[in-house]
C-alpha positions in Angstrom: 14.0 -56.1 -50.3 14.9 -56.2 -46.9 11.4 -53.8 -46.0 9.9 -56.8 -47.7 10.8 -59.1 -45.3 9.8 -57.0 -42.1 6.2 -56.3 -43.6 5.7 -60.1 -44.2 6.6 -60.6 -40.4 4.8 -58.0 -39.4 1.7 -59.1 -40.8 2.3 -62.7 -39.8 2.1 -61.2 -36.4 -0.9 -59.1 -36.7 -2.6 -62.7 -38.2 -1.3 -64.5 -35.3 -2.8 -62.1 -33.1 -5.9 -62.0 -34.4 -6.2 -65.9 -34.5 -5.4 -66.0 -31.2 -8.1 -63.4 -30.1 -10.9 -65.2 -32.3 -10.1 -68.7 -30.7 -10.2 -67.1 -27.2 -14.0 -66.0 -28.0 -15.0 -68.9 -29.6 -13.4 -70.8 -26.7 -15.4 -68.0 -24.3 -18.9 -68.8 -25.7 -18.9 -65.5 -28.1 -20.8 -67.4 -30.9 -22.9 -69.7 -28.4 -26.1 -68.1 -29.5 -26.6 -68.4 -33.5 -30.7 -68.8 -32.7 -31.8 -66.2 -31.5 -30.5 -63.5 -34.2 -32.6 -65.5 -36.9 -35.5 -66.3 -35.1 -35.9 -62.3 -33.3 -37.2 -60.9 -36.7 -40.2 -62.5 -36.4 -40.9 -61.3 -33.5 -43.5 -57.8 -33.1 -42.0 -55.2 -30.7 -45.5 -53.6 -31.1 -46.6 -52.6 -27.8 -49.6 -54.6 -26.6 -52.0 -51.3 -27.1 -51.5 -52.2 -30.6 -51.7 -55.4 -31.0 -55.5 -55.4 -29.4 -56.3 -52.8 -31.6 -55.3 -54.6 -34.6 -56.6 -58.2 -33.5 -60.2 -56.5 -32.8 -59.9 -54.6 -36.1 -59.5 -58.6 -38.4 -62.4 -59.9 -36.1 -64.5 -56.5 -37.1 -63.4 -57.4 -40.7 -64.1 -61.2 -40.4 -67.6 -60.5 -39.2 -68.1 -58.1 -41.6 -67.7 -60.2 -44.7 
């Protein structure tokens, strides 16, 4: 019963610790930028060879039709 009580203090340790280290980063500006992450994967990384090719290739099609 007594290995009981030293895991439970223990772990109340290791949870005090880890508060402690997630309030330091929040307090740091680790979670400043929540934008970014949502808005990047609407962004091309297509290099800009590419994206001439493809923009003449719709105004071939456009004057196609």
């Amino acid at each position: 019963m007594s290995v009981l009580f030293i895991l439970i203090g223990i772990s109340t340790l290791v949870a005090a610790i880890f508060l402690i280290a997630f309030l330091w980063s929040v307090s740091n500006g680790q979670y400043d930028d929540d934008y970014t992450p949502s808005v990047r994967m609407l962004f091309d990384n297509e290099p800009e060879s590419k994206k001439t090719t493809l923009k003449e290739k719709k105004t071939t099609k456009k004057n196609a039709v």
